[in-house]
C-alpha positions in Angstrom: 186.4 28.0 117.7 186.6 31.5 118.5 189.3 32.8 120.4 189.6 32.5 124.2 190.4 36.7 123.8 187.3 37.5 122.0 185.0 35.4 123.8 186.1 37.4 127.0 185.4 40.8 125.5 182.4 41.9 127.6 179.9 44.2 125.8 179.7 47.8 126.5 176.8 48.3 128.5 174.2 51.4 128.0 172.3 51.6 131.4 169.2 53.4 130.3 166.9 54.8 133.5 163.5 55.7 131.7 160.5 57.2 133.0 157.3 54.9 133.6 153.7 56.0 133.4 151.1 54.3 135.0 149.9 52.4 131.4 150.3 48.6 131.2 153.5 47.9 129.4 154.5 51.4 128.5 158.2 50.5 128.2 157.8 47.2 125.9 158.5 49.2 122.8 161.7 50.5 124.0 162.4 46.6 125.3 161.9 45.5 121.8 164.2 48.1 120.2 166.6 47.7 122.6 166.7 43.7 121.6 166.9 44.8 117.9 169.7 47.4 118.2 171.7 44.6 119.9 171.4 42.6 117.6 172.4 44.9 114.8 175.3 46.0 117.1 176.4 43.1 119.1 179.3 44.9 121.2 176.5 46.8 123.1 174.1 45.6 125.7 171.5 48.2 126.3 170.1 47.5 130.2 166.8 49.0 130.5 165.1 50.4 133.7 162.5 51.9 134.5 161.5 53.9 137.3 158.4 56.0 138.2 158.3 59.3 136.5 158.1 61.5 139.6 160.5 59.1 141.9 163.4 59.3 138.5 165.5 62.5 139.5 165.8 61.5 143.1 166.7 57.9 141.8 169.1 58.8 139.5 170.9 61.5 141.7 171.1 58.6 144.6 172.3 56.5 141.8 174.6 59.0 140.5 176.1 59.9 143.9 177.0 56.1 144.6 179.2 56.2 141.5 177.0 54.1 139.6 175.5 57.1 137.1 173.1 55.8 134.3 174.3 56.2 131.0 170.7 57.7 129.6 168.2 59.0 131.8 164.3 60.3 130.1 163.6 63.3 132.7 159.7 64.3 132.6 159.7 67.7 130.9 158.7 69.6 134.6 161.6 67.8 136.1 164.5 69.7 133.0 166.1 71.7 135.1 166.6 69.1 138.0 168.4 67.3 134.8 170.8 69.9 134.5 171.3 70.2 138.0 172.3 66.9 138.6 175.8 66.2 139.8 178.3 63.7 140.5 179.8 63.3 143.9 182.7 65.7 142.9 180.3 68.2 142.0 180.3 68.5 138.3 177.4 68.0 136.4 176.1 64.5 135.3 174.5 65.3 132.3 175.9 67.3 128.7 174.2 68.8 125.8 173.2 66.1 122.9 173.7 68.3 120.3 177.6 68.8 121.6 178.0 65.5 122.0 176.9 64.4 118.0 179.1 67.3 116.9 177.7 68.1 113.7 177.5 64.3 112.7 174.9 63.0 110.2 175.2 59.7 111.3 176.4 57.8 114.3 177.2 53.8 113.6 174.6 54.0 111.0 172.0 55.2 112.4 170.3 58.8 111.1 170.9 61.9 112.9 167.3 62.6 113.8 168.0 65.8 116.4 167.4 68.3 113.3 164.1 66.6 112.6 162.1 67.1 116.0 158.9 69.2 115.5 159.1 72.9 116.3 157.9 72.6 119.8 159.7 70.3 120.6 163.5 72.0 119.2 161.8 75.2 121.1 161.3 73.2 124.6 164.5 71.6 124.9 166.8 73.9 123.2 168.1 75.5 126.3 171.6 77.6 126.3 171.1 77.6 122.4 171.4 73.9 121.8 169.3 71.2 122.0 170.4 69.4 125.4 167.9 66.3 125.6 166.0 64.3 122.6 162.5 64.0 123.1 161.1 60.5 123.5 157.9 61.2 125.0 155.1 64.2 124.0 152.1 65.6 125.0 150.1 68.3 125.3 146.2 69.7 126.7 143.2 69.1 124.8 139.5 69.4 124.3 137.2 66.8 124.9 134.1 67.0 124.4 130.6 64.9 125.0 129.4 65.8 121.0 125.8 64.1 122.1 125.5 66.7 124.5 126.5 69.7 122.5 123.6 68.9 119.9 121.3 68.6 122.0 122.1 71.7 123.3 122.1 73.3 119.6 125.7 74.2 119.4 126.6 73.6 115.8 130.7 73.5 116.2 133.1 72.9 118.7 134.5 76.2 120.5 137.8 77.6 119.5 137.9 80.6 122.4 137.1 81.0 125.9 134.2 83.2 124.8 132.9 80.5 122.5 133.3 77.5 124.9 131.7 79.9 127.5 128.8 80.7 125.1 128.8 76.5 124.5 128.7 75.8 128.4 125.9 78.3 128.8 123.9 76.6 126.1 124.5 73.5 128.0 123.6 74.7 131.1 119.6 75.7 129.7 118.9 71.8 128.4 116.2 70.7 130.2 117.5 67.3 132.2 120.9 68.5 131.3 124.2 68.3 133.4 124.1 70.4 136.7 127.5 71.9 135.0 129.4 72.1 131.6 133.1 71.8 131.5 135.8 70.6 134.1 139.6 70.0 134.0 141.6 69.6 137.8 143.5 72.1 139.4 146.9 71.4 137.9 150.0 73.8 137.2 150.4 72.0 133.6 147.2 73.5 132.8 148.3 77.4 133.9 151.4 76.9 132.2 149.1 76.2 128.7 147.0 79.0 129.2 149.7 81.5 129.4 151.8 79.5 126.1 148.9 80.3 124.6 148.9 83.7 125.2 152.6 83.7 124.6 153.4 84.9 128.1 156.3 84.4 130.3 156.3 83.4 133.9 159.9 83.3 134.2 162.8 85.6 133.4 166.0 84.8 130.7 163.5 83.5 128.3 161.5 81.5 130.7 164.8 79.9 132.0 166.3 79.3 128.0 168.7 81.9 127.7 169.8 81.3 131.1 168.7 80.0 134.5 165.4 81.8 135.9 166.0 83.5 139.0 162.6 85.4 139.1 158.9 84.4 138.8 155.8 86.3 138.1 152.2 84.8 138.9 150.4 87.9 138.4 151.5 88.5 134.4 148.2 89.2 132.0 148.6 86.3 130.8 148.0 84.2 134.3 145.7 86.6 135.5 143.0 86.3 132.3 143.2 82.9 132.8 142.5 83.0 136.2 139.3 85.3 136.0 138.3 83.6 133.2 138.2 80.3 135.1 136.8 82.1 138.3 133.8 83.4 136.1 132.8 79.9 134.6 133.2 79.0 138.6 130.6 81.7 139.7 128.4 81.2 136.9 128.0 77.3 138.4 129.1 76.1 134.8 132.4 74.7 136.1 132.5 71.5 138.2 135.1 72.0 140.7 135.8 67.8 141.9 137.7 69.2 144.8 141.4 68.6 145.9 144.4 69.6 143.5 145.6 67.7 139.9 142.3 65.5 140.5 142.4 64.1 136.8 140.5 61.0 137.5 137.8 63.1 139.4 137.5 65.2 136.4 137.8 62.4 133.7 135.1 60.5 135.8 132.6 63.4 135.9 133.1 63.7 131.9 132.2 59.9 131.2 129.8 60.2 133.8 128.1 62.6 131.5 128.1 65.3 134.6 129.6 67.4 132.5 129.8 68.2 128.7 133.4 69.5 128.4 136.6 68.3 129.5 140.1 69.5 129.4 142.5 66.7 129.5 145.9 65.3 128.0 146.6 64.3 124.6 148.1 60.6 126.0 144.5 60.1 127.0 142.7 60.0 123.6 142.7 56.6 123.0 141.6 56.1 126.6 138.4 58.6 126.6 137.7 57.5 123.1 137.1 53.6 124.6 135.3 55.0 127.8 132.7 57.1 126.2 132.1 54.7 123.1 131.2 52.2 126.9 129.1 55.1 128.2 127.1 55.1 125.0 127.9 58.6 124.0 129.8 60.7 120.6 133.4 61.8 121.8 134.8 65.3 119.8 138.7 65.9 120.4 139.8 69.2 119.3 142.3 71.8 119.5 142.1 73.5 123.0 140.6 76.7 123.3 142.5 79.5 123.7 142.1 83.5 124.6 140.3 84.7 122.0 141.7 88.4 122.1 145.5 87.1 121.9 146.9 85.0 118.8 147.8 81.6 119.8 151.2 81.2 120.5 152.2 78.1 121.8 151.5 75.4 124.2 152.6 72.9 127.3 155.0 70.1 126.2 154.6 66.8 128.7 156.1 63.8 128.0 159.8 63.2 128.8 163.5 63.2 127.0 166.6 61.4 126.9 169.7 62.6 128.5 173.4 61.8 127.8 175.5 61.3 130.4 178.8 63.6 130.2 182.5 62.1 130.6 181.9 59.0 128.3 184.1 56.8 126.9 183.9 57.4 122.7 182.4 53.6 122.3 179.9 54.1 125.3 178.7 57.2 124.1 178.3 56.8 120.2 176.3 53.6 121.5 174.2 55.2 123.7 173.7 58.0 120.7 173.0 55.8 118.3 170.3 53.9 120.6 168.8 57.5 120.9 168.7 58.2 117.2 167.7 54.3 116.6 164.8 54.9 119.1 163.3 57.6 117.2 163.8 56.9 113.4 160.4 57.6 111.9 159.1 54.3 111.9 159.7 53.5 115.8 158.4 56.6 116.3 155.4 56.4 114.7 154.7 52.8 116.1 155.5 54.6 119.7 152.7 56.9 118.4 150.6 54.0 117.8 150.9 51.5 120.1 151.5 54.3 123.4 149.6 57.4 122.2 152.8 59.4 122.5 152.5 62.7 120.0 155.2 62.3 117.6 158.0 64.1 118.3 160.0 64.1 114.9 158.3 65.6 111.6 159.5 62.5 109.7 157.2 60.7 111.6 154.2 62.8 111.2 154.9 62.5 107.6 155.4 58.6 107.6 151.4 58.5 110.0 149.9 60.9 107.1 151.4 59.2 104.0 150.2 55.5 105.8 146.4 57.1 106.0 146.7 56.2 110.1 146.2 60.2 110.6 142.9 60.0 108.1 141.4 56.3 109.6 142.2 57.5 113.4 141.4 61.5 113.0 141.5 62.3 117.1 145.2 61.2 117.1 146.2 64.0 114.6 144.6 66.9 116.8 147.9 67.5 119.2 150.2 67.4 116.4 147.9 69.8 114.8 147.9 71.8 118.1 151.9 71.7 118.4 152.0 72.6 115.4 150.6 76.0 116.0 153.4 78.2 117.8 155.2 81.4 116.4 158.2 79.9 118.3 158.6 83.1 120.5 160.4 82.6 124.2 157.0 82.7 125.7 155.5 79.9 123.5 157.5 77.0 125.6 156.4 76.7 129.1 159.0 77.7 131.9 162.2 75.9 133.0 161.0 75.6 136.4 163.7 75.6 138.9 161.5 74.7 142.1 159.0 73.3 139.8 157.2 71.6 142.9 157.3 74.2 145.0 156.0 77.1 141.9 153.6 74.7 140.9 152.0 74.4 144.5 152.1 78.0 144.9 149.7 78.8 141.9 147.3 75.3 142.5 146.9 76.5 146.1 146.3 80.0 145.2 144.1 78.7 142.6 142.3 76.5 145.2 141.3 79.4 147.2 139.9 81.6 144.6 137.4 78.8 143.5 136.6 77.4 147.7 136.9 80.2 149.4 136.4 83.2 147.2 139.5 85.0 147.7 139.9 87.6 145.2 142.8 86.6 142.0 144.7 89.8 142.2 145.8 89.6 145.8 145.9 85.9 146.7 148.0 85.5 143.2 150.5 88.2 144.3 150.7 86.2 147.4 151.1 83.3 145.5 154.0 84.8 143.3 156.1 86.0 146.5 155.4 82.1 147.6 156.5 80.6 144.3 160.1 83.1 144.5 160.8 81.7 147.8 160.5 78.2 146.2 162.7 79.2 143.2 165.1 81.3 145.4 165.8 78.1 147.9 166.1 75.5 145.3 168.7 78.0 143.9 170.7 78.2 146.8 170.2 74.3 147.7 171.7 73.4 144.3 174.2 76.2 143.5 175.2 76.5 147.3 178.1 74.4 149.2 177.4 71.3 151.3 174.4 68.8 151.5 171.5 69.5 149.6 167.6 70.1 150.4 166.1 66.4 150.0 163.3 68.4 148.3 165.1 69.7 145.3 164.4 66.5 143.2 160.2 66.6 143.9 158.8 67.3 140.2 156.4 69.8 140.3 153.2 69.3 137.4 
């Protein structure tokens, strides 16, 4: 009979907030290796939550402020900065680096060190101050998708690689006899700016895009932005983009696409399994490929989406080796692979993209390999991971609105952009002084901007 001592020792308890996407079930893996790492580690009870992507910062401030702080919290990429800015209610911040906290370990209660694995965009995106502060859980990125039906019939042999090439493609499109009214559409959505100028290898904040320090200036009108911009306006004037009206309309867009309106789409990696089923329904071949980029610039990176786990700072040595352990446990290579496989999460460790290639699920499912391949290609400059927005809502508004004009009412890019950018610094420059300053803060500085 065990003693009346240890039967009253209560487990240490890992209160892990995550992030929830609107799939069905989208936190039942982590529900199931939660289960298993309790039972491999029965003084730990790991309690997990889930809370709307968007709604998580402002949840686990409030949370945080009531003295009841979560022990992990997965922060969707836009939203790192309202991570780090996250305080207790004496002020000091709720969150430390990951990398500080393993020390150098290999190991933490068995369980691999897996922080020196993560894929180069990845390391890049959430190594901020020099140190990785957050383990990816989540990852994404923008691709091509394409209506391959269409593209034959309109006698283009291979899938674009640049702007001029997919331009060339959408023109072909655009001369089929009972063809689509237009060729290509994505929504008006910061993510996708923020891709366009990774690619490019631009930077739309200063200290390194917010990396070697926090931003305190933003630019709208760099090269990079601008090319983009034109580039889009062009395919606008030319009546080859479909504009569905209304900013980050994805379901507009992804309707037009399997509504065979258009031949061209530009969309997230998560939703490859999901077009893949839809156009396979609407009778018609599906092409996923890398997505184009500016032809007279090497590519040089791309947007990261998806989310990552944060460690709470000030814990006890038991609660935090657990809650490490649980992080490292949760992306081994073989839970990470069957996140990959049963979510459509990129991988986000190279041990797993080694574990999908050597298991032939890479070769037998060839459209889930294409944003690894993407990620993959970065030259791991400051400008090839997208900006630590501080006032991401308020940036990100700034350049959809301004975008939003150009295309509806034919403002011209150069000055409704610079407009734009003096918009998007008074953003950055009050969620500065909201979050830096003394007293109550601005509601609005946990709204996650795109």
């Amino acid at each position: 009979m065990p003693s009346s001592s240890a039967a009253a020792t209560p487990p240490i308890v890992i209160d892990a907030l995550l992030s929830e996407y609107p799939f069905p079930g989208f936190l039942d893996p982590v529900r199931k290796r939660a289960a298993e790492f309790e039972r491999a580690h029965p003084e730990y009870r790991i309690n997990v939550r889930g809370c709307y992507y968007e709604d998580l910062p402002t949840e686990v401030s409030r949370e945080t402020l009531a003295g009841r702080p979560p022990t992990i919290a997965s922060y969707y990429s836009g939203a790192s900065q309202q991570a780090i800015d996250t305080v207790t209610a004496d002020g000091h911040p709720l969150f430390t680096s990951v990398a500080r906290e393993i020390g150098g370990r290999t190991e933490i209660l068995g369980h691999p060190v897996v922080v020196d694995d993560l894929v180069d965009a990845c390391d890049d995106f959430y190594r901020i101050g020099g140190e990785i502060v957050a383990v990816p859980l989540t990852l994404s990125t923008m691709l091509l998708y394409t209506n391959a039906s269409l593209l034959r019939d309109a006698g283009v042999a291979a899938i674009p690689s640049t702007w001029d090439e997919l331009t060339s493609a959408c023109e072909a499109v655009a001369r089929l006899d009972g063809g689509p009214a237009h060729a290509i559409t994505w929504p008006n959505d910061g993510k996708l700016f923020q891709q366009a100028v990774a690619q490019q290898g631009g930077l739309l904040l200063d200290n390194d895009n917010g990396r070697a320090g926090r931003a305190t200036t933003v630019d709208l009108t760099t090269p990079e932005l601008m090319a983009y911009v034109q580039w889009w306006r062009d395919l606008h004037q030319r009546g080859l983009f479909l504009h569905t009206g209304g900013l980050e309309d994805w379901v507009g867009s992804g309707t037009a696409f399997v509504e065979r309106k258009v031949a061209f789409r530009v969309g997230s990696s998560f939703e490859s399994g999901f077009m893949g089923q839809a156009a396979a329904e609407a009778g018609f071949e599906l092409a996923v490929s890398v997505l184009p980029h500016n032809g007279r610039v090497a590519p040089a990176g791309n947007w990261v989406g998806g989310d990552a786990l944060w460690l709470a700072e000030g814990l006890d040595a038991a609660t935090r080796d657990g809650a490490l352990a649980f992080i490292q446990y949760l992306n081994t290579a073989e839970h990470a692979a069957e996140w990959h496989r049963t979510i459509g999460s990129t991988p986000v460790t190279k041990g797993a993209v080694a574990l999908l290639e050597r298991e032939g699920w890479f070769a037998e499912h060839p459209v889930h390999h294409v944003a690894t391949r993407q990620l993959d290609r970065t030259d791991r400059s400051p400008g090839a991971s997208t900006p630590v927005y501080p006032g991401s809502h308020g940036i990100q508004r700034a350049v959809m609105e301004a975008m939003a004009d150009v295309l509806e009412q034919g403002a011209e890019p150069g000055a409704r952009f610079a407009r734009a950018s003096a918009e998007a610094q008074k953003a950055l420059d009050h969620y500065t002084a909201t979050c830096l300053g003394e007293g109550p803060r601005d509601p609005g500085w946990t709204a996650v901007g795109s």
